[in-house]
C-alpha positions in Angstrom: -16.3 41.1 -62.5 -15.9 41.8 -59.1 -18.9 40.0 -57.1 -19.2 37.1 -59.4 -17.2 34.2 -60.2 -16.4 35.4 -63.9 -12.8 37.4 -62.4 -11.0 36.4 -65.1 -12.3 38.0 -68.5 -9.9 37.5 -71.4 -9.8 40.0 -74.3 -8.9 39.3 -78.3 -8.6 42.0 -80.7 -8.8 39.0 -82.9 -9.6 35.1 -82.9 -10.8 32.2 -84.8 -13.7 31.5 -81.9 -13.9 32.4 -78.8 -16.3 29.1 -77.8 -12.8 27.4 -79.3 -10.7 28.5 -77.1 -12.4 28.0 -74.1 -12.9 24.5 -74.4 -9.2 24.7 -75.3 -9.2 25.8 -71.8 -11.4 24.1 -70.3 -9.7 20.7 -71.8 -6.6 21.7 -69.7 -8.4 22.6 -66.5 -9.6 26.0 -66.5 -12.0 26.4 -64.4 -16.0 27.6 -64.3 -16.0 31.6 -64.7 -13.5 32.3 -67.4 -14.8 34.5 -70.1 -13.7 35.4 -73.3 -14.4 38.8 -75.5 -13.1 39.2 -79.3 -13.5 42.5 -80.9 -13.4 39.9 -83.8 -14.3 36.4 -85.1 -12.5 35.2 -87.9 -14.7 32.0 -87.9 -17.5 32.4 -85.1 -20.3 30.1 -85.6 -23.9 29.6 -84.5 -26.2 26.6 -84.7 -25.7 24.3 -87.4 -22.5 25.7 -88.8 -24.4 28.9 -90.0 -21.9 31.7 -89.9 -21.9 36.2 -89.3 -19.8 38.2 -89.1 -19.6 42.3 -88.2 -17.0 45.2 -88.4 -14.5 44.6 -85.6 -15.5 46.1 -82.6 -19.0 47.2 -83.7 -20.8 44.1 -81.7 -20.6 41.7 -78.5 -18.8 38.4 -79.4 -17.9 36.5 -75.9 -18.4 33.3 -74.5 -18.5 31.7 -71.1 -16.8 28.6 -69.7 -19.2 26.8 -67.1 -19.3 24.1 -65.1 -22.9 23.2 -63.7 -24.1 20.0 -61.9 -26.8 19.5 -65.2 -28.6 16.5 -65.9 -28.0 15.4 -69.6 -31.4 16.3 -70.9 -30.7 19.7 -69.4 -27.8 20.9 -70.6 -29.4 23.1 -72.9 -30.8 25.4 -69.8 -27.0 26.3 -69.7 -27.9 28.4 -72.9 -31.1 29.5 -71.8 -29.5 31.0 -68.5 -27.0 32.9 -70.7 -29.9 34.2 -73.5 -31.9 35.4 -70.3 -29.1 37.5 -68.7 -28.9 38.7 -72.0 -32.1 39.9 -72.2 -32.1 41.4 -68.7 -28.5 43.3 -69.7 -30.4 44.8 -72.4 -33.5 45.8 -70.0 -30.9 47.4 -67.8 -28.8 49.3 -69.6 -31.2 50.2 -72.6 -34.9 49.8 -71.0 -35.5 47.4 -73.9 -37.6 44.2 -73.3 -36.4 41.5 -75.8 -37.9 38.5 -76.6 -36.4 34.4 -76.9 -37.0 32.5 -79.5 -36.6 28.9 -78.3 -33.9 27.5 -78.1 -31.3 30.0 -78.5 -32.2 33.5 -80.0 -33.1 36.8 -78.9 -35.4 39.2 -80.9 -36.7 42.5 -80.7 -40.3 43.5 -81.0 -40.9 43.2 -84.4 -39.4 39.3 -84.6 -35.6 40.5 -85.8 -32.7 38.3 -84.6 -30.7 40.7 -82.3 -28.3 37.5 -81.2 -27.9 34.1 -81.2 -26.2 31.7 -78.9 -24.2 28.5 -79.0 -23.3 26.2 -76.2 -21.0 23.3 -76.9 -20.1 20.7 -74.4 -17.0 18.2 -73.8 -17.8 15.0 -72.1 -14.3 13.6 -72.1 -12.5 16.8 -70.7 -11.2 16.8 -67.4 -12.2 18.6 -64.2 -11.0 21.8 -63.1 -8.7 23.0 -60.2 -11.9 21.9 -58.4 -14.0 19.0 -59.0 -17.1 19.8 -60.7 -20.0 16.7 -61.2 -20.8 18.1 -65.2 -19.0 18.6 -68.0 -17.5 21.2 -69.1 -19.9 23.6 -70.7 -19.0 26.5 -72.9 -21.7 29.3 -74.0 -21.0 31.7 -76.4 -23.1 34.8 -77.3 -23.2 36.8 -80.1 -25.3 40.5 -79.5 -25.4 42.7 -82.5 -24.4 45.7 -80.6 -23.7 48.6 -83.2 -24.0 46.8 -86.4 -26.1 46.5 -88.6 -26.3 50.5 -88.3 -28.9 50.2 -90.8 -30.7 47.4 -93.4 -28.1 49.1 -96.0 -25.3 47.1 -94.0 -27.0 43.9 -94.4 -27.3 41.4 -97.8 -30.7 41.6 -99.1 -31.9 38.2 -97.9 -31.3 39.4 -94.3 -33.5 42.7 -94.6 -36.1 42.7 -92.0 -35.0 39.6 -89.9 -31.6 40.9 -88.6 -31.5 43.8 -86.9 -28.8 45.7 -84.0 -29.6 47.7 -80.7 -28.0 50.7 -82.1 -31.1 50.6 -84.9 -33.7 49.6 -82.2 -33.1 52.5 -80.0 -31.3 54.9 -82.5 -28.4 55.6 -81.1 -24.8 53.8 -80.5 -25.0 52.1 -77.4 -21.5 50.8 -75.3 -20.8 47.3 -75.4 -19.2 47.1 -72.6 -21.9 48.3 -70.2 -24.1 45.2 -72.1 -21.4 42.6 -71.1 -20.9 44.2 -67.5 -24.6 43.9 -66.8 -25.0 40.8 -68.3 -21.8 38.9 -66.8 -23.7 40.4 -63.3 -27.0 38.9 -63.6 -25.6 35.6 -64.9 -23.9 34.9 -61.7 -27.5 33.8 -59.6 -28.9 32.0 -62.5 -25.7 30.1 -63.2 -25.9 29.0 -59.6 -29.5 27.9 -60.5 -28.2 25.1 -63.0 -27.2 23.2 -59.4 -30.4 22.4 -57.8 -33.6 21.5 -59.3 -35.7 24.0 -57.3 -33.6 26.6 -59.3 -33.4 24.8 -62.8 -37.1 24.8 -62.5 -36.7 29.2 -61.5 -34.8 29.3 -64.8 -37.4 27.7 -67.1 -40.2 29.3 -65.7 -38.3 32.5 -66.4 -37.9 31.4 -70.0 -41.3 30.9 -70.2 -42.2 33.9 -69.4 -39.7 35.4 -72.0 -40.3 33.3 -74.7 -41.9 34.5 -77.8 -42.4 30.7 -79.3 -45.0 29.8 -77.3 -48.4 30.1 -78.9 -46.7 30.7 -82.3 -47.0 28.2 -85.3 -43.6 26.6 -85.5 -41.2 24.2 -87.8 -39.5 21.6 -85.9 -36.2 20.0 -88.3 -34.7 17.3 -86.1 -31.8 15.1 -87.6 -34.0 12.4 -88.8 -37.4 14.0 -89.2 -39.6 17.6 -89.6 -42.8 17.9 -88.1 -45.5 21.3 -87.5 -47.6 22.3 -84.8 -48.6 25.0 -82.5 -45.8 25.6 -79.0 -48.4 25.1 -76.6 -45.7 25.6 -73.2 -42.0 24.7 -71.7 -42.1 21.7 -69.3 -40.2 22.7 -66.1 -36.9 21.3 -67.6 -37.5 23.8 -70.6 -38.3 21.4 -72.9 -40.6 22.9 -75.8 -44.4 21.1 -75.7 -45.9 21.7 -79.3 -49.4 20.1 -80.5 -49.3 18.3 -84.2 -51.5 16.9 -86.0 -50.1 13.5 -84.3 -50.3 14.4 -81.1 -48.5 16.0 -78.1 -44.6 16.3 -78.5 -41.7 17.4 -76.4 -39.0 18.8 -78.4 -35.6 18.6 -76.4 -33.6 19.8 -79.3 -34.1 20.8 -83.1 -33.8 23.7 -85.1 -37.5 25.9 -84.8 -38.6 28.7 -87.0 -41.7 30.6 -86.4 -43.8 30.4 -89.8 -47.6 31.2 -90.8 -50.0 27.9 -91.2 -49.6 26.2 -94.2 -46.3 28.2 -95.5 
């Protein structure tokens, strides 16, 4: 896209996973801005393995390689900066205001997953063409475009908490306007991640688009679940929840919204 650094946008009418094959990519030496779009994913993937798939072509499956001077415990804004050009695409082109579910969804006014992101990171991969201080990063963003067209398309267990922009605003909308938009408003908060005055820009804008604060929430980490209310993002993003322990700072886990003693 033509003002930004992602130039080079690769297009699949079919592959495995786009995230794969840019940290295929990125383990050669590709460098930051490469972007890959599949009409299809024959084995796309979201947090903890879960899986979805749609019709080809009926929704947004692409994924971007970065390459930001992040601090380890903040790696994770390189998914928030993706989900929040998200959310502005959709503004743009659609005038619809979603919400972010921390860490990685989006959601639409009544609380239905509209998309999800994934980011994945190689610490042993080389550097690109030029050298980079982080990791490679790769983000990967799934937007239910134009499916489901209606609950009939999904499996009853999804009814009422997966929904599409074509059933938001009730008519087919182009994908390709969402990704244009989106790729353009990712290029100033990608070059954010580099100084701390604009990593803190970045999670103050999460804040101020995320729907988990103030909600009653379900924190699964590896080892350990604990519930409380999100009281507030530190200004490394970080989620701040009150228990019944105490303060705690969730850095990563797996959150679902749920009602007081559900």
């Amino acid at each position: 896209m033509s003002g930004t650094r992602f130039t080079d946008i690769r297009w699949f009418g079919s592959i495995d996973s786009t995230n794969r094959y840019l940290l295929d990519e990125a383990r050669a030496g590709a460098p930051a801005g490469v972007v890959a779009v599949a009409d299809h994913q024959s084995a796309g993937r979201g947090r903890l393995g879960r899986t979805w798939e749609a019709p080809p072509g009926s929704n947004l499956l692409v994924s971007v390689l970065l390459r930001p001077d992040l601090p380890p415990d903040q790696r994770h804004l390189a998914s928030a900066v993706v989900a929040l050009a998200a959310v502005g695409a959709v503004d743009a082109v659609l005038g619809l205001g979603l919400a972010i579910k921390w860490p990685n969804d989006l959601l639409g006014a009544d609380g239905r997953k509209v998309a999800g992101v994934l980011a994945e990171a190689d610490l042993a991969a080389p550097a690109g063409p030029v050298a980079t201080p982080g990791p490679p990063i790769v983000v990967g963003i799934g937007i239910n475009v134009n499916w489901p067209a209606g609950d009939e398309d999904l499996p009853p267990e999804l009814v009422g908490l997966a929904a599409s922009l074509r059933q938001i605003v009730g008519r087919p909308v182009d994908r390709d306007a969402v990704l244009d938009a989106m790729l353009f408003g990712l290029e100033h908060r990608v070059a954010d991640l580099d100084t701390v005055a604009g990593r803190i820009r970045q999670s103050d804008d999460l804040r101020s688009r995320c729907s988990t604060i103030g909600s009653w929430v379900r924190v699964e980490l590896s080892d350990r679940w604990f519930e409380g209310t999100a009281t507030d993002l530190t200004p490394e993003g970080h989620l701040v929840v009150e228990s019944a322990t105490g303060t705690q700072t969730v850095i990563a886990g797996d959150v679902v919204h749920v009602r007081p003693g559900s």
